[in-house]
ZAVEXVO-354415 format. One record per residue: x, y, z of N, C-alpha, C in turn. Coordinates in pm, whole numbers, padded with zeros to 5 digits, always signed. Example, Ala and Ser with C-alpha at 12.3 -4.5 7.8 and 13.67 -1.06 7.14 Angstrom:
! ZAVEXVO-354415
+01319-00569+00780+01230-00450+00780+01320-00330+00780;+01285-00225+00708+01367-00106+00714+01290+00003+00787;
END
This chain:
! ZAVEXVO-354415
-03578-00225+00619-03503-00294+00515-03379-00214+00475;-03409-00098+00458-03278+00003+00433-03185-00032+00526;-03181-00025+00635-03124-00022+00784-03050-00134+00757;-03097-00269+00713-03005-00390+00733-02950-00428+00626;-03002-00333+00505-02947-00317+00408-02780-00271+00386;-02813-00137+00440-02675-00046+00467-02594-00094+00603;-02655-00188+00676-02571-00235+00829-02444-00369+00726;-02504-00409+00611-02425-00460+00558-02245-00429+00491;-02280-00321+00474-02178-00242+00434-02047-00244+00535;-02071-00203+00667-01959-00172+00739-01906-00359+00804;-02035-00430+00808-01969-00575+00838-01940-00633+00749;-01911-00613+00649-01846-00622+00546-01673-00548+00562;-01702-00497+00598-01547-00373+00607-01494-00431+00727;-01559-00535+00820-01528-00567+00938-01440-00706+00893;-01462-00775+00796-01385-00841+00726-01227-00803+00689;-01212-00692+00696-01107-00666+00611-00995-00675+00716;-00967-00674+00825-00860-00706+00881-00833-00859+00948;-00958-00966+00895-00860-01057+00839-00784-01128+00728;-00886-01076+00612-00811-01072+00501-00700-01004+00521;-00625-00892+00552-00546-00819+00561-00429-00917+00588;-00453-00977+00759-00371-01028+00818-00325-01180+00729;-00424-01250+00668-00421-01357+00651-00363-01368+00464;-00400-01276+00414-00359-01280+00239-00320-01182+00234;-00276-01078+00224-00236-00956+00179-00126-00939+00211;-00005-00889+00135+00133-00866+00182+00117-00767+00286;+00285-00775+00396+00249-00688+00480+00304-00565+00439;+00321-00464+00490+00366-00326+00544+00376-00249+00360;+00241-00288+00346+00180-00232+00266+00081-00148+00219;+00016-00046+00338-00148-00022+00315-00174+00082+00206;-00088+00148+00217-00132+00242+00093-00187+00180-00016;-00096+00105-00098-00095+00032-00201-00197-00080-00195;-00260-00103-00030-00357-00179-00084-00495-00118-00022;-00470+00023-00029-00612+00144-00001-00649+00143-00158;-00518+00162-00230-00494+00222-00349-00620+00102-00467;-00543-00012-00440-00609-00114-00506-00702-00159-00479;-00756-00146-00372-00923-00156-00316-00988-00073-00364;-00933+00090-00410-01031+00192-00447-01035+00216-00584;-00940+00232-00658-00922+00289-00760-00985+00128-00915;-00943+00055-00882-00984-00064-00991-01142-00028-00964;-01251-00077-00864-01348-00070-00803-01396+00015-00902;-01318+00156-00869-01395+00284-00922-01460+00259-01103;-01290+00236-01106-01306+00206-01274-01400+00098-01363;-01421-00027-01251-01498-00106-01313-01630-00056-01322;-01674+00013-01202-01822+00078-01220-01871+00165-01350;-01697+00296-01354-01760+00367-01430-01754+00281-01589;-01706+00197-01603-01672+00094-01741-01854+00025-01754;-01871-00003-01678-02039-00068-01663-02128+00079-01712;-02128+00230-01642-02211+00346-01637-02132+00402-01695;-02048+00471-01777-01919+00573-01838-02024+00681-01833;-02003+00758-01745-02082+00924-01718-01986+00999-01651;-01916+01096-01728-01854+01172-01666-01911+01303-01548;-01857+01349-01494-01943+01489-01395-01943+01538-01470;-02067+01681-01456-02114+01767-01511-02065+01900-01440;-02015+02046-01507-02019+02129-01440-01989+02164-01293;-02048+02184-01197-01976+02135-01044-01947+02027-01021;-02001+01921-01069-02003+01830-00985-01862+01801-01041;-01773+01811-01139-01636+01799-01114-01584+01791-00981;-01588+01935-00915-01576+01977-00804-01633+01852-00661;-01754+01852-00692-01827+01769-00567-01796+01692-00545;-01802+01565-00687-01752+01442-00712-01578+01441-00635;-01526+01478-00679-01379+01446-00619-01350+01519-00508;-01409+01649-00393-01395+01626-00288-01478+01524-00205;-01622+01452-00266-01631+01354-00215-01597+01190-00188;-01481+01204-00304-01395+01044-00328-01272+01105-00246;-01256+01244-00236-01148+01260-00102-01165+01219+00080;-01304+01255+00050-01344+01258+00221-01362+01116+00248;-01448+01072+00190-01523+00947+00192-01361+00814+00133;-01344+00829+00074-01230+00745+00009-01076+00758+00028;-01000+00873-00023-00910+00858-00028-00852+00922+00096;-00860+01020+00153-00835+01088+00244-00864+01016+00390;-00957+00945+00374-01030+00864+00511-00940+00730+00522;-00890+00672+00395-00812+00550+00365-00649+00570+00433;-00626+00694+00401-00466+00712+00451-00465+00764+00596;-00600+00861+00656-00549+00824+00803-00559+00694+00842;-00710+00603+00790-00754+00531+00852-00589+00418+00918;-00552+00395+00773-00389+00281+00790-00293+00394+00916;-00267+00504+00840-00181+00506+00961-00244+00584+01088;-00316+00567+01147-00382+00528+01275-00339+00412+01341;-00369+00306+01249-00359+00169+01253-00217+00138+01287;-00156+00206+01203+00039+00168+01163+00061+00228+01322;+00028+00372+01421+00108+00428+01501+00012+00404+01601;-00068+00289+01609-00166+00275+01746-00196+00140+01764;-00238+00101+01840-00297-00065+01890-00435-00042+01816;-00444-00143+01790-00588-00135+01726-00715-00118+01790;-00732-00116+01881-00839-00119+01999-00854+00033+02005;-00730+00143+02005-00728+00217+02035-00782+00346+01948;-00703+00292+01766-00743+00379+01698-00911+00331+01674;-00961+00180+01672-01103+00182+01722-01201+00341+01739;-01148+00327+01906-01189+00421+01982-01154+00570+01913;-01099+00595+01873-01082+00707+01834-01164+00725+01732;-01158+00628+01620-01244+00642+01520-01397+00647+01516;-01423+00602+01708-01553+00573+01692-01617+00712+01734;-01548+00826+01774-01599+00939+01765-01696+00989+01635;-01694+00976+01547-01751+00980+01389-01889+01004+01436;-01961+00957+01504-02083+00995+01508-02122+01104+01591;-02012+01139+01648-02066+01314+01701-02016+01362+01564;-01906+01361+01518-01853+01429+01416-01992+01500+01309;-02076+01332+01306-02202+01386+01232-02249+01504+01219;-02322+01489+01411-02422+01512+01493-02372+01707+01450;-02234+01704+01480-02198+01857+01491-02227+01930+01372;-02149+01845+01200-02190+01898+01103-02364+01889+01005;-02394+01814+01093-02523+01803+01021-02618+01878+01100;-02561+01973+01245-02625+02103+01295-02587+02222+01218;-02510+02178+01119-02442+02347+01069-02446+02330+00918;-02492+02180+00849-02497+02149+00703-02627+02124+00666;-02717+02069+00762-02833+01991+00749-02974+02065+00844;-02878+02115+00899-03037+02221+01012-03086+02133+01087;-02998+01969+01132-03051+01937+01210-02980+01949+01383;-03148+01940+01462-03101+01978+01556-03062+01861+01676;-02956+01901+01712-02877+01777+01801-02951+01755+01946;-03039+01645+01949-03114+01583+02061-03018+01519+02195;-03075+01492+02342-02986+01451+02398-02950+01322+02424;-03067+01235+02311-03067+01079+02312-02904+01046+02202;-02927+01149+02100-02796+01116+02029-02700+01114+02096;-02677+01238+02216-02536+01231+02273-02533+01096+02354;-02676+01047+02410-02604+00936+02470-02597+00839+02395;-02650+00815+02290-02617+00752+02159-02450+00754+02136;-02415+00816+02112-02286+00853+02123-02182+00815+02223;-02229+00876+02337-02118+00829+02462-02149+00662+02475;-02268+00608+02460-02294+00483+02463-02177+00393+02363;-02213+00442+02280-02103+00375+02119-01932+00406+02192;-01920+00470+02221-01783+00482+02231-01719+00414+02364;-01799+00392+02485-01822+00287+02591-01810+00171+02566;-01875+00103+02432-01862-00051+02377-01758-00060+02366;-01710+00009+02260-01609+00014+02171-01490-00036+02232;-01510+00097+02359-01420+00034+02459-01361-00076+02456;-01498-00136+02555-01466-00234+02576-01471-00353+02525;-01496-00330+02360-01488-00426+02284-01340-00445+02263;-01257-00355+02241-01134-00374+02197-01020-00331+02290;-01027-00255+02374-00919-00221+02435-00865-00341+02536;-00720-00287+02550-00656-00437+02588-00579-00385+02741;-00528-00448+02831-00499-00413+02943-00386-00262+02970;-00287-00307+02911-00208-00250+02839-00194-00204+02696;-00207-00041+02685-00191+00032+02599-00088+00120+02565;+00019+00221+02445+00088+00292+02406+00008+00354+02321;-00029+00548+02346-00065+00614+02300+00077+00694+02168;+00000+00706+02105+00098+00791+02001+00025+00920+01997;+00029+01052+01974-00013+01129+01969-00057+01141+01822;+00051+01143+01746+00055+01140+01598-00099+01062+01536;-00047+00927+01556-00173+00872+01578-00313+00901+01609;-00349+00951+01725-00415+00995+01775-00496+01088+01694;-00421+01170+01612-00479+01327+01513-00539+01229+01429;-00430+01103+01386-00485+01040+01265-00598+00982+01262;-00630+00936+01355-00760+00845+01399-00895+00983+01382;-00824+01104+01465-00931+01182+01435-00943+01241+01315;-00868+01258+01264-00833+01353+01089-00937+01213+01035;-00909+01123+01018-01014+00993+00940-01148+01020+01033;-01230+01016+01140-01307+01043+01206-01370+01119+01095;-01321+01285+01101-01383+01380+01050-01374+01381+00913;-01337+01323+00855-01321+01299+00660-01424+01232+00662;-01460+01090+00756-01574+01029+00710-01698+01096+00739;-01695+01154+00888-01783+01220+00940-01840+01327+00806;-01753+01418+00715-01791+01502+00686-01868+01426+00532;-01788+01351+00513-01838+01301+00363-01924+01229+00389;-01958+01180+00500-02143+01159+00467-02253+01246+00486;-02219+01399+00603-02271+01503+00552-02272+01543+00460;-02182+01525+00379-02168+01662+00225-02242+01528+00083;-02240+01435+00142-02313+01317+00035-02491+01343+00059;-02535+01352+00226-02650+01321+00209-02714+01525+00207;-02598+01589+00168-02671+01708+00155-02650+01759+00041;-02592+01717-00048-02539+01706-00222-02625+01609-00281;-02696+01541-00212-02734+01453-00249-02683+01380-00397;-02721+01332-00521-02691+01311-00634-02709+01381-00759;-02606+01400-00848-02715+01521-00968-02812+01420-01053;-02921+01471-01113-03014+01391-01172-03030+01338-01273;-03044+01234-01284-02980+01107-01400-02871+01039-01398;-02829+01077-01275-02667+00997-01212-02763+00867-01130;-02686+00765-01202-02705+00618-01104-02622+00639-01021;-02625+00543-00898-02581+00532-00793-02460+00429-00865;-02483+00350-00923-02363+00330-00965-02208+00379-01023;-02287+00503-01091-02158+00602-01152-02122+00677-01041;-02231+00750-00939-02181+00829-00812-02116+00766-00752;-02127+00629-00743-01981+00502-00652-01845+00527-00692;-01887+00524-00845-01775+00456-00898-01701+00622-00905;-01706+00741-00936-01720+00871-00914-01636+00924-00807;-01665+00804-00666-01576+00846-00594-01486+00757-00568;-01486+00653-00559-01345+00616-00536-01238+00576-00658;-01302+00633-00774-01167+00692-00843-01133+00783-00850;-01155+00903-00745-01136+01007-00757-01040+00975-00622;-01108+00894-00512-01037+00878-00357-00892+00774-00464;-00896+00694-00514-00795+00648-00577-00705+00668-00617;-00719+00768-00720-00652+00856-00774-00534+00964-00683;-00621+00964-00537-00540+01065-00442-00450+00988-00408;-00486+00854-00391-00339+00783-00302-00203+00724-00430;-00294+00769-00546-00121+00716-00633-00023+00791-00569;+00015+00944-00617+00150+00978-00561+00159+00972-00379;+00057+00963-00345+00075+00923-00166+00232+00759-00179;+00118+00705-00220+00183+00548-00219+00312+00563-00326;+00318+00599-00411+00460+00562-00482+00545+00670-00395;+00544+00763-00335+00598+00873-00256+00654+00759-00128;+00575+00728-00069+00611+00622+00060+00623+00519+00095;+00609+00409-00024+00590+00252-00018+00638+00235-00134;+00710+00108-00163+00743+00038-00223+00620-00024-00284;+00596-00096-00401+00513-00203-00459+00542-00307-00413;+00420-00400-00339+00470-00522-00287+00472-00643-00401;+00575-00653-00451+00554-00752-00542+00685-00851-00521;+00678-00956-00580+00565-01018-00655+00467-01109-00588;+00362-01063-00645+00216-01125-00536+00209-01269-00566;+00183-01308-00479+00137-01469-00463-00052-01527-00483;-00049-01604-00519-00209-01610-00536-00271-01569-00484;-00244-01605-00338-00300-01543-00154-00386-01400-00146;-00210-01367-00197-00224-01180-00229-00358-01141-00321;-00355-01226-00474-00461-01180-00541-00570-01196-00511;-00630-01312-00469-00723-01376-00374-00805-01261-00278;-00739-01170-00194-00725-01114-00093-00756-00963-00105;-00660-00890-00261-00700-00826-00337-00825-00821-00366;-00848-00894-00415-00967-00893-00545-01141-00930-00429;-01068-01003-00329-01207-00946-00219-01233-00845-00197;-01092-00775-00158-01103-00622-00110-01170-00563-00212;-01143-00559-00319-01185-00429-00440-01323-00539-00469;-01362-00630-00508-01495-00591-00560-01577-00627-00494;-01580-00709-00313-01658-00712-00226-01660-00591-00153;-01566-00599-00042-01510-00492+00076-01517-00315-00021;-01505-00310-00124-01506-00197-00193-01620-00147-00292;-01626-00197-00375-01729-00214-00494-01838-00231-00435;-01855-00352-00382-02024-00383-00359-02055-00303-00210;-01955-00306-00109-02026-00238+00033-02029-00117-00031;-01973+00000-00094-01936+00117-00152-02130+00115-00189;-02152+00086-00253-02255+00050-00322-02387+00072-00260;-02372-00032-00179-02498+00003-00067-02452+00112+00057;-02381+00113+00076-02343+00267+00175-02387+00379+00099;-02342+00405-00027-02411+00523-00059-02547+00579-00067;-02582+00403-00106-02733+00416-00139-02807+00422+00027;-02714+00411+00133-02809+00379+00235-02777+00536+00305;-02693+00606+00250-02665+00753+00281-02817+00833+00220;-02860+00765+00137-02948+00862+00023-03078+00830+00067;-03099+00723+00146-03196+00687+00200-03222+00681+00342;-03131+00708+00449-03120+00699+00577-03051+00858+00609;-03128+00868+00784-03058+01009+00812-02914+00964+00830;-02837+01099+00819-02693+01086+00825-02645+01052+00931;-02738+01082+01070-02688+01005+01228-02689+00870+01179;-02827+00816+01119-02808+00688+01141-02694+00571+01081;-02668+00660+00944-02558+00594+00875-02469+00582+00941;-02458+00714+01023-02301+00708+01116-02308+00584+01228;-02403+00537+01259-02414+00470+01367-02345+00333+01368;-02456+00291+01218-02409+00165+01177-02263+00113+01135;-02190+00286+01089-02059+00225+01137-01978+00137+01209;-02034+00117+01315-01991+00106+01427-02020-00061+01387;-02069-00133+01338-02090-00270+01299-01963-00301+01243;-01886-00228+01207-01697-00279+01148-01675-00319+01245;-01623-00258+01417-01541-00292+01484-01592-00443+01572;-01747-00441+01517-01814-00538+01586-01776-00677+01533;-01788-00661+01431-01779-00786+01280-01676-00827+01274;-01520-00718+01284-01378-00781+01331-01363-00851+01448;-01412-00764+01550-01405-00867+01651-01429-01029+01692;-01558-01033+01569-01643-01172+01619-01580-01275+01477;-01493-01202+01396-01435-01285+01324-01282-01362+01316;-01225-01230+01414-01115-01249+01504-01100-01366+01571;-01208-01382+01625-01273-01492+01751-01280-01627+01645;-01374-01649+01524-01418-01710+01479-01298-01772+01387;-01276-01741+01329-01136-01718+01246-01011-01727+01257;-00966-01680+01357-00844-01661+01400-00784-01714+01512;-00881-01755+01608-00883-01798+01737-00848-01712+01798;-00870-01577+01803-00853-01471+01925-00977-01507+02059;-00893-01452+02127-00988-01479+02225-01074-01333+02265;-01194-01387+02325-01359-01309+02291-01362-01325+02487;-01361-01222+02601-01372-01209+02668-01495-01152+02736;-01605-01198+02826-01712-01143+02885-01718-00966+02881;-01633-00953+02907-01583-00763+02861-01634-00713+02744;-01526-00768+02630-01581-00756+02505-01738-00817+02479;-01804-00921+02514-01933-00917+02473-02010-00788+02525;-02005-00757+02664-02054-00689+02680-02054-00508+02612;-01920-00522+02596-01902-00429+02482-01994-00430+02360;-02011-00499+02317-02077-00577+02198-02190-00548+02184;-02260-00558+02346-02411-00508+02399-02408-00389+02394;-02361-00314+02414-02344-00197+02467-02357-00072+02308;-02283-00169+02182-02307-00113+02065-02410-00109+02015;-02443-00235+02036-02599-00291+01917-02717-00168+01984;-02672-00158+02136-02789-00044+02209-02748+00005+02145;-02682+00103+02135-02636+00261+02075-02707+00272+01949;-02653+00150+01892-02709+00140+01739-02884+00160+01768;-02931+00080+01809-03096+00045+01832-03120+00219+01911;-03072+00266+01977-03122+00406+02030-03094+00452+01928;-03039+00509+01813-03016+00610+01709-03131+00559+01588;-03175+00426+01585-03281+00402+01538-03420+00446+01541;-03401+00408+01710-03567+00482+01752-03575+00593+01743;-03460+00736+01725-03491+00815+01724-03509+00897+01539;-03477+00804+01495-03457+00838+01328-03549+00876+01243;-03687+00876+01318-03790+00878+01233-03810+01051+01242;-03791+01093+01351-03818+01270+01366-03698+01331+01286;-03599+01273+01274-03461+01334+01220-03490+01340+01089;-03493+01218+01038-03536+01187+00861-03630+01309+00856;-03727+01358+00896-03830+01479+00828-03738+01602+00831;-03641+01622+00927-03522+01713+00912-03441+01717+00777;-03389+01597+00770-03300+01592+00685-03381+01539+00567;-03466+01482+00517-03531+01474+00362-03571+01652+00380;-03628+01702+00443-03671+01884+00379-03545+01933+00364;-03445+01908+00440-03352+01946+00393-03301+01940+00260;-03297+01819+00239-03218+01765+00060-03373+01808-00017;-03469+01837+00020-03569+01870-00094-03499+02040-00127;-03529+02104-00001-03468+02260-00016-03331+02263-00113;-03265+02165-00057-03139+02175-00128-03123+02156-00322;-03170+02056-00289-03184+01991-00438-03244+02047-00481;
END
């Protein structure tokens, strides 16, 4: 139940590039990382008002950096200096990213089903998205990985920080992405214009982003960080690039090629192998967060 709980989260996020394309002004992302994260944040903590305690000043806002704000500004410009298929692929590295820090954060030890867990996921991916013809950016390229390892790390440093006690999961949401929020104001007024004036479309489009795509997946991702090993969270990532694709198709009338399904196959395995192996990992990583905590 956890599992399809938290698989919700990222197909949810798999949504967001057609809202993007279809309501949202263009050549805008900062400003609409900004407004996906930061309102979100605030409405939560307005529902829970609990400020951090003592470190968790500290914790709390490098984890609305990794996880939120920091992961939000490569993620766009990845996007802005690459084909999308491509920064995909790049991004879909994240689950070694795990695998590496949760051998050096978590004491767990890296099996050889994960790596093919891994090389498997990034094989789909492939060929879920890549297109005949490609232009590499290098720039790009860092960016895709700089976001990789922000997310990679902030779900290590979440499921090994676990929560301080008497913190809802609601205020730890809301905790971080006004803290990730907060990072992209002077980003975005520094490099973008305000796209205004918005059209209904825009608000429409908005207001999915921040209290579906943000607020509510935010929500159960964390909670499925606190309850699932950190491979596996990473895995289910991988359900974004799946969920765009098949909405692309559905939606948009892109076209969905025997390639890409099989790509498609090729994830859900990856996903289903990091499953079967989750049950020996979880006794890793819960002694872990007991020791820790």
């Amino acid at each position: 139940m956890d599992v399809l709980l938290t698989a919700l989260a990222p197909i949810v996020w798999g949504s967001t590039y057609v809202v993007t394309t279809e309501l949202l002004p263009p050549d805008s992302p900062l400003w609409a990382a900004l407004i996906r994260a930061l309102p979100a944040g605030l409405i939560l903590l307005l529902f829970q008002p609990k400020l951090p305690q003592g470190v968790w000043w500290f914790k709390g806002m490098l984890l609305g950096v990794l996880n939120i704000g920091a992961f939000f500004y490569f993620l766009f410009v990845a996007a802005y200096l690459l084909p999308g298929g491509i920064a995909a692929l790049v991004m879909s590295c994240q689950p070694m990213v795990v695998l590496l820090l949760g051998l050096l954060l978590l004491r767990q030890q890296i099996k050889i089903s994960q790596v093919v867990a891994c090389l498997l996921a990034m094989v789909g991916i492939a060929l879920l998205v890549l297109q005949p013809s490609v232009k590499l950016n290098i720039l790009g390229i860092l960016a895709g990985l700089a976001g990789a390892i922000s997310m990679g790390a902030g779900i290590v440093l979440t499921k090994r920080w676990g929560r301080p006690e008497g913190v809802s999961i609601v205020t730890f949401t809301g905790w971080q992405l006004t803290a990730g929020g907060l990072m992209l104001v002077p980003v975005a007024l520094m490099t973008e214009s305000f796209p205004a004036p918005l059209t209904m479309a825009n608000w429409i489009g908005f207001g999915y982003l921040s209290l579906v795509g943000t607020l509510l997946a935010y929500l159960i991702w964390f909670r499925g960080i606190g309850r699932l090993p950190a491979v596996t969270v990473s895995f289910l990532a991988l359900f974004s690039p799946l969920a765009a694709t098949v909405l692309g198709f559905a939606v948009l009338g892109e076209g969905f090629t025997y390639l890409q399904m099989l790509g498609g196959v090729v994830i859900v395995i990856s996903i289903v192998l990091a499953q079967w192996i989750k049950t020996e990992v979880a006794v890793v990583t819960l002694n872990g967060m007991d020791v820790r905590r």
